[in-house]
N, C-alpha and C positions, 0 to 999 in steps of 0.2 A: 494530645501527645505530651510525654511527661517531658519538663525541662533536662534533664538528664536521662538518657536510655539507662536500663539495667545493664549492668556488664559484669562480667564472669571473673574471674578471682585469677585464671588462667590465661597462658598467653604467652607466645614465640614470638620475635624480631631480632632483623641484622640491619643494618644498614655499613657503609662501603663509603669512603673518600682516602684522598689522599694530597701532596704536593710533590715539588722537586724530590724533595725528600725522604720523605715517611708516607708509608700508605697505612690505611686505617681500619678498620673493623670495631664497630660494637656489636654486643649480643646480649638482649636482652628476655630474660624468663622469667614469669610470675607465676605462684602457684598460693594456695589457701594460706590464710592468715585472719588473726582476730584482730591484727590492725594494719595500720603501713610498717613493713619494716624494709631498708633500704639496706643493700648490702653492694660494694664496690669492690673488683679489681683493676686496680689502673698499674700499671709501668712507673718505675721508680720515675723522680723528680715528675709526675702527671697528678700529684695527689691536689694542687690545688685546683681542679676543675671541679673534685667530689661537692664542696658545696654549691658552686650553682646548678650542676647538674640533681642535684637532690631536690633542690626548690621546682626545678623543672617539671620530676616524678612527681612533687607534692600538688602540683595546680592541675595536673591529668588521672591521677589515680586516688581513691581514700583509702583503698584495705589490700592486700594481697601483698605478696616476701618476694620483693624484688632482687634478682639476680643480676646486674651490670659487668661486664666484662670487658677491657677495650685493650685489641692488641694492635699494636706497631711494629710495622717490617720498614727497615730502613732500606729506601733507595738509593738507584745509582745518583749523588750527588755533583753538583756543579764544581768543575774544576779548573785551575789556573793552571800554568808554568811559571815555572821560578829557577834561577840559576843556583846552581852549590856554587856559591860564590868561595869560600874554603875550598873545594877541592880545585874550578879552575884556579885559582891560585898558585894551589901548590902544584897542580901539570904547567902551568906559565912558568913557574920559576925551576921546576927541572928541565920544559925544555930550554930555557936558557942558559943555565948549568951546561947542558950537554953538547950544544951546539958548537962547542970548542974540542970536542972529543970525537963526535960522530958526525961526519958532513953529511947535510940532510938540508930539505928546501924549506925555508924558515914554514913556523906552521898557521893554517891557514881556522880563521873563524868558523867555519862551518865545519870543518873537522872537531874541535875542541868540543865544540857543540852537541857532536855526534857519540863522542865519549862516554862510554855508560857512566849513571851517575852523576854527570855533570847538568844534566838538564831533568827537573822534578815535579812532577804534579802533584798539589795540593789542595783540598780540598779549602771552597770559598769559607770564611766565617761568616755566621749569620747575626746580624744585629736584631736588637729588641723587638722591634718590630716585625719580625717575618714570624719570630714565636709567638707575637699576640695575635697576629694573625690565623697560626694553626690553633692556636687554643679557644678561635674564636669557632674554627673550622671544626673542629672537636665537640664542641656544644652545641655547634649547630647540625652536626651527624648523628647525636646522642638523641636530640627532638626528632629529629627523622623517624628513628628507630621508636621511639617511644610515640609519635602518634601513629606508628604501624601495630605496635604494643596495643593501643585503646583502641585501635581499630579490630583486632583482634577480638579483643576481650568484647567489644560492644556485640560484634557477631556470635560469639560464643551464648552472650547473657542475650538476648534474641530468642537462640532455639532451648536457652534455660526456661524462657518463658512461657513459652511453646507448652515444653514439659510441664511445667509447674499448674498450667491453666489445667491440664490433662488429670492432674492429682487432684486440684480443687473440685474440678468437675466429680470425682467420684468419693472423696470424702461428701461435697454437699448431697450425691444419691445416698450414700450410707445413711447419714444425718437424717434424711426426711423419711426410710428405711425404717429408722430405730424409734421415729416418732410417729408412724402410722403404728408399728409395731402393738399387737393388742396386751403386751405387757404394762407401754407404758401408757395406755389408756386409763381417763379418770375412772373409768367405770371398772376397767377390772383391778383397779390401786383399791377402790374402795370394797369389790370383793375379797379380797385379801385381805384387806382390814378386817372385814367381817370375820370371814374366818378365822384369823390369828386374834381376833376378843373370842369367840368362840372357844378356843384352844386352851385361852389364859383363864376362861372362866371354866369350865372342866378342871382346870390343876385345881384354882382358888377360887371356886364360889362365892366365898365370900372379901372379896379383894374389892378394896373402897373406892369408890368412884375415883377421887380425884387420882388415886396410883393407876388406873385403871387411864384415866386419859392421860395419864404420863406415858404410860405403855404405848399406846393408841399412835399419840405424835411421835412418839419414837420408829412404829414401825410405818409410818405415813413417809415421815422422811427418809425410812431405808429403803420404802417400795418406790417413791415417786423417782422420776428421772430427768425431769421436766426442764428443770434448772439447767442440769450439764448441759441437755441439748439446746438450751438458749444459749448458753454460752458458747456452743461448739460453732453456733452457727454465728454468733457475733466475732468469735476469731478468725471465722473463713472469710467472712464480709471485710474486717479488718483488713485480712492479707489481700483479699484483692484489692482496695481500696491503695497498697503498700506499693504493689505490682502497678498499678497506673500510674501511681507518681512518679516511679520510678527514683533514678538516683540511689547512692549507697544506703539500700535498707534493707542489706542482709545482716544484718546483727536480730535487726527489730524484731524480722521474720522470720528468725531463728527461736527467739522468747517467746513469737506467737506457737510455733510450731510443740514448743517445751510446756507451753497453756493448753494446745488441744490433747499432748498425750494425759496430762493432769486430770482435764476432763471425761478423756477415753477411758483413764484406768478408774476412776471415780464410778463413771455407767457400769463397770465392766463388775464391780464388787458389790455394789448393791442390787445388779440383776442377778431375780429368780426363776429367769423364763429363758431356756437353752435358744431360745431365737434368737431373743434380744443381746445374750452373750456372745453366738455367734456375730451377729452385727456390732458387737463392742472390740472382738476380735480383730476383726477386719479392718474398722477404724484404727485399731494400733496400727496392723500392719502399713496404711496406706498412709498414717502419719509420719511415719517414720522415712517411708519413699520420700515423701513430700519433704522432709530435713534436709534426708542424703541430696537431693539438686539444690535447698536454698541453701545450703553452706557454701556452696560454688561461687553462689550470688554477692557482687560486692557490698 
């Protein structure tokens, strides 16, 4: 089992908290990238959580364009009473004023009280500590979210894998295809030889040996194929090899994948035999499948 699973570049998370006061929402989206890049929206006076929340993204993710979003709905908060001290005031001192004017039965506490205006709810202030406590509650919603994010992404890179085994399997049919192939047999490389001296001797009969085996290794190396498909078949061993360890090696297995078309299009020029083109063919097409899902790949 590799110390790190493969995982997908891709990937959806929310996670949900809240207190008295603020309730919470992060949203987190990943999609392909050639590295980490971390991008935040937070809520004015929120911006200092972006750096430890980034260290966070850096110790779960290497590659993929992280999208963070985190929005705050303020609740119903905690509240007091408090008297308008200023307006009972000024009602105490006109009913006093008037009480020489208008007979009436002096006035009573719980009436004054009752006067709009006079009695006020305000909401509690919150000392330093209740905000380091939501900013604690904040990073630790953002982890939430973000090991739903790797968990995503791990199940994604999973049936990547799946796939990807499915491409190798049929690039290595190609591969062993192209090399039973009776083009690229020693024996018919050396009929062609034959022939093509045959050919150069008809133009120039009299063409001197040593130009003659310059010729010769010239058309050895354009007929043989031998090489690519060594090498087609050390970069598919490579990639599997890439795919067990697992962990971020989708850059690697992107280079490898850029080395087998190298090699495809290499076969595909110096064949002279419409089979062996057709199986050079084919090898593009299925190298290139095999790109399209490891780019996915972190």
């Amino acid at each position: 089992m590799p110390d790190r699973p493969l995982q997908s570049m891709t990937g959806f998370a929310r996670s949900h908290g809240g207190d008295a006061r603020v309730a919470w929402t992060w949203e987190l989206r990943s999609v392909n990238a050639r590295g980490l890049d971390q991008r935040f929206r937070l809520p004015g006076g929120w911006e200092s959580l972006e750096p430890q929340a980034r260290a966070q993204a850096a110790e779960k993710l290497a590659r993929g364009s992280l999208q963070a979003n985190l929005t705050l709905k303020a609740q119903q908060a905690p509240v007091k009473l408090q008297v308008n001290r200023e307006l009972l005031d000024q009602i105490v001192a006109l009913t006093r004023e008037l009480e020489t004017e208008v007979p009436a039965a002096p006035a009573r506490l719980d009436g004054l009280l009752a006067l709009r205006g006079v009695m006020e709810t305000v909401e509690e202030d919150e000392d330093e500590s209740v905000q380091e406590r939501r900013a604690a509650a904040l990073l630790s919603a953002f982890g939430e979210a973000l090991d739903e994010l790797a968990a995503m992404r791990r199940g994604e890179g999973e049936r990547l894998a799946q796939t990807v085994a499915g491409h190798l399997d049929r690039l290595e049919a190609l591969e062993a295809a192209a090399r039973n192939c009776a083009a690229a047999q020693p024996e018919a490389i050396r009929a062609r030889l034959r022939a093509l001296v045959g050919e150069l001797l008809a133009v120039e009969p009299a063409l001197p040996e040593e130009r003659l085996a310059q010729e010769a290794a010239l058309l050895v190396g354009k007929a043989d194929v031998r090489e690519e498909l060594d090498r087609l078949a050390a970069h598919l061993a490579a990639i599997r090899e890439l795919m067990a360890a697992g962990g971020a090696v989708g850059r690697r297995l992107d280079f490898l994948c850029q080395e087998l078309n190298r090699e495809a299009n290499t076969l595909c020029s110096k064949s002279a035999d419409v089979e062996l083109t057709r199986i050079g063919l084919d090898l593009k097409g299925a190298i290139e499948q095999l790109r399209e899902q490891i780019q996915n790949l972190e």
